[in-house]
C-alpha positions, 0 to 999 in steps of 0.5 A: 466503486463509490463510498457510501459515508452512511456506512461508515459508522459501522464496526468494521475491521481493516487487515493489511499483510504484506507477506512478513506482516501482519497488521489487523484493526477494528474500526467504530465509527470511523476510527481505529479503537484496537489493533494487533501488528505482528510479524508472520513467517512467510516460508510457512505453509498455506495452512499456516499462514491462513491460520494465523491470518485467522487467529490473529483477527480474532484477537479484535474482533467482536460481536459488532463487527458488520464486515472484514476488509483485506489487503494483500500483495497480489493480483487479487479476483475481486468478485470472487475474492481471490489471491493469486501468487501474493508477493513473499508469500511462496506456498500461496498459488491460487487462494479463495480468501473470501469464502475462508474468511467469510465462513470462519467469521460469517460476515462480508469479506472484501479483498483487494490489492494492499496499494489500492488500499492505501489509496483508499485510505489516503482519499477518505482518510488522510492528506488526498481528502480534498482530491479526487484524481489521486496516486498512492505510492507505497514504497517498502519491501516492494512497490505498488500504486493504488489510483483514484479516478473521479473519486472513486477506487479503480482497481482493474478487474484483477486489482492490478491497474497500476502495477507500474512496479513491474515497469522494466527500468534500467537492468531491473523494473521499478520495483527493484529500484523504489524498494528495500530490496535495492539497498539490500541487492546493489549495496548489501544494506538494511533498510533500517541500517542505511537508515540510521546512518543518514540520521547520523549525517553519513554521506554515503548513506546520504549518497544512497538516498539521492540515488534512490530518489532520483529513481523514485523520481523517475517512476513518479514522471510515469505515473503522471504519464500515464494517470495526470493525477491531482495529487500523488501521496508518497507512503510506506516504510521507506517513507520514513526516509522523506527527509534524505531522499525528497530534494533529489526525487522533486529535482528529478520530478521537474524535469517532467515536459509538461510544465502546466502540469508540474504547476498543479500536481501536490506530491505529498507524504502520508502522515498517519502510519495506519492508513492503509488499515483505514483503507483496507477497512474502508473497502466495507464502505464502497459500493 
């Protein structure tokens, strides 16, 4: 897929779901001009769901708008587009997203993998401007990698090449150890709560997060097994966390073998809280 920069001055709205939320954005000319975040009941039915999808959509778009970009949790058929069994989104099996989206609105739809799309995003909108081999983390209510090759989105025919959340990792995979679900399983934690505690300087709060980087650490060493990427950008709630687990996560890091690499690889935080929007929307510019 390659990014044609003449479109990217057309009006264009970017969707990202998760499962449990729902952020939608028109984009003009390049930048974010009305947005809806809101949160969905997964555990509804596929009508449901869709409809809400749909209704929500609606609230930004206008007669100018040229093409609709997706991201959703999932393996994703990305000629056909496609969602198959989309994480935390139970009643969804096998769902023709584009055909839906694209008769409701009667424009082009593009679908893929939420990850790829902060990938995306970050490489054409955020801190990895200057990369073209590139790594997106996102890390949340679970975890997904989107990969830049040559300056281009490689998504894989099923928009699951970097699926390395699923990656067996001590008694689980990655994705139970570099996601709220770990704090919520091993230490019957929230998220946000665990959160607030090492703001308030709470060691075992503090405690949790070194453990925690050092397995993000761990997956972080994989990826550079596996993709030897430029750069690796580090976005998604759990981000907002940087502070508490970054010193463990880097020491883990830099036991990596390969210390030429270690010499050039940047590890990076996302800074702008919607770029997987931008992303998601970015998908209407590649060709």
């Amino acid at each position: 897929m390659i990014f044609n920069q003449n479109k990217l001055y057309k009006n264009v709205i970017g969707v990202i779901f998760g499962g449990k939320f729902l952020h939608v954005a028109r984009l003009e000319n390049g930048r974010i001009t009305e947005i809806v975040n809101r949160e969905i009941n997964n555990r509804e039915s596929k009508e449901v769901i869709l409809n809400d999808i749909i209704n929500t959509i609606k609230k930004v778009h206008n007669d100018t708008v040229t093409g609709i970009g997706v991201g959703m949790p999932s393996l994703v058929d990305i000629r056909e587009g496609v969602v198959f069994k989309p994480t935390n989104i139970p009643s969804w099996n096998k769902v023709h997203l584009k055909d839906i989206l694209e008769e409701k609105f009667n424009v082009p739809i593009f679908i893929n993998n939420d990850a790829n799309c902060f990938a995306l995003g970050e490489k054409y909108f955020g801190v990895a401007k200057d990369f073209d081999d590139i790594a997106g983390i996102t890390i949340g209510t679970g975890m997904g990698v989107g990969i830049i090759i040559n300056g281009k989105l490689y998504s894989g025919r099923n928009a699951g090449a970097g699926e390395f959340c699923s990656i067996p990792y001590k008694d689980h995979d990655y994705e139970y150890y570099c996601s709220t679900k770990y704090f919520e399983e091993k230490y019957g934690l929230k998220y946000n709560v665990l959160l607030n505690r090492a703001q308030k300087k709470d060691k075992i709060a503090l405690a949790i997060f070194e453990i925690f980087g050092n397995d993000l650490g761990n997956a972080i060493k994989t990826i550079m097994f596996a993709l030897d990427p430029e750069a690796i950008v580090i976005g998604g709630r759990l981000a907002d966390a940087y502070e508490f687990f970054k010193e463990s996560m880097l020491k883990t890091v830099n036991t990596f073998i390969y210390k030429t690499t270690l010499k050039n690889i940047k590890i990076l935080r996302s800074t702008e809280s919607n770029i997987s929007i931008y992303g998601a929307a970015a998908l209407c510019f590649e060709e």
